[in-house]
C-alpha positions in Angstrom: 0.0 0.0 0.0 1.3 3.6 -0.7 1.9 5.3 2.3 1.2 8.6 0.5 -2.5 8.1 0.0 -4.8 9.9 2.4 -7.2 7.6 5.0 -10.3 9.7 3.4 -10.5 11.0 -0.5 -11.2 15.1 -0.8 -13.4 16.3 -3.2 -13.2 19.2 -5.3 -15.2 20.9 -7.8 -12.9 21.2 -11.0 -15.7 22.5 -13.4 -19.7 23.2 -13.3 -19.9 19.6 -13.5 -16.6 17.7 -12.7 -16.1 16.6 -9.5 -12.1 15.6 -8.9 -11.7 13.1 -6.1 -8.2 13.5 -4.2 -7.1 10.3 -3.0 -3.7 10.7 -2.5 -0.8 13.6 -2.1 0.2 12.6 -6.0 -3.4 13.9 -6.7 -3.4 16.7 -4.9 0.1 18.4 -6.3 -1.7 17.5 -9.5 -4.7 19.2 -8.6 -2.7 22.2 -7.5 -0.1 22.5 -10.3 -2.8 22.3 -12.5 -4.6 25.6 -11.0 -4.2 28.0 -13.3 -1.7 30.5 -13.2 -3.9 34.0 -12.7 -5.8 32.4 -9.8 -2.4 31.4 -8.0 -2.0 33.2 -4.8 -0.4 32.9 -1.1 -3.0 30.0 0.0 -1.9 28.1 -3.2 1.5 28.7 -2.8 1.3 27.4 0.7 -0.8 24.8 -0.1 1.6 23.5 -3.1 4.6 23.6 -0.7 2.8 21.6 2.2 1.5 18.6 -0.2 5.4 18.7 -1.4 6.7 18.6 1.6 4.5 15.8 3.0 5.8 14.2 -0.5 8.9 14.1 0.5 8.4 12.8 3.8 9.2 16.0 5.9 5.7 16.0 7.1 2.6 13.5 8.1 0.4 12.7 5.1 -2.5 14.2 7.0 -1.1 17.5 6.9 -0.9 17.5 3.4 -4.6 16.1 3.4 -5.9 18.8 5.5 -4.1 21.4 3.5 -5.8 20.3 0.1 -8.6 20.0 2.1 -8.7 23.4 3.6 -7.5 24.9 0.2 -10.8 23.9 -1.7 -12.9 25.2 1.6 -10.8 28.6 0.8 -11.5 28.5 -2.7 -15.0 27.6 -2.3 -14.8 24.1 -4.4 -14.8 21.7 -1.4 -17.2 19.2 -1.9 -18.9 16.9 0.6 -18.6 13.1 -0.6 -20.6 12.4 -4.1 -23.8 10.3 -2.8 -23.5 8.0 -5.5 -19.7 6.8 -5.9 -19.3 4.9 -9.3 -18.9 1.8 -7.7 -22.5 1.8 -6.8 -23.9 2.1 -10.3 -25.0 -1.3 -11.6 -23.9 -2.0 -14.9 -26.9 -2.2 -17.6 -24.8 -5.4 -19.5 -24.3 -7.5 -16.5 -20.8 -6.4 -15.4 -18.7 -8.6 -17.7 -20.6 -11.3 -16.1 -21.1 -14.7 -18.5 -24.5 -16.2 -18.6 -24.4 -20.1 -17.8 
């Protein structure tokens, strides 16, 4: 198991309609390097250099969880958990299931 993936996903709203689940500090420098540049500001910065630092092992993975986490409550794209996950949607073909 990685040790770098967080004990609880984050979500955050990416577009109108995209929701980007955060499972893991990988994710979350993504998530952040992938801001765009006009809309970078002190909270990203900090945020950035947390999740790197937690990266690299110079601080708990939880403190780069909560920083992600707190970042999206800043920018106002936190979102709570999705109430349906995709592993709850049944399959209409059966699930790559053979008939006997």
């Amino acid at each position: 198991m990685n040790s770098k993936v967080f004990d609880k996903p984050v979500y955050l709203k990416e577009r109108r309609e995209l929701i980007r689940e955060i499972t893991c500090l990988e994710d979350a420098i993504d998530f952040l390097e992938d801001w765009p540049e006009r809309d970078r500001d002190i909270v990203h910065d900090a945020t950035l250099k947390t999740c790197y630092m937690a990266f690299d092992g110079h601080k708990p993975v939880k403190i780069g969880r909560d920083a992600i986490r707190s970042f999206g409550e800043k920018k106002g794209i936190l979102v709570k958990s999705p109430g349906v996950q995709p592993w709850m949607i049944r399959s209409r073909s059966g699930g790559g299931r053979l008939s006997a």
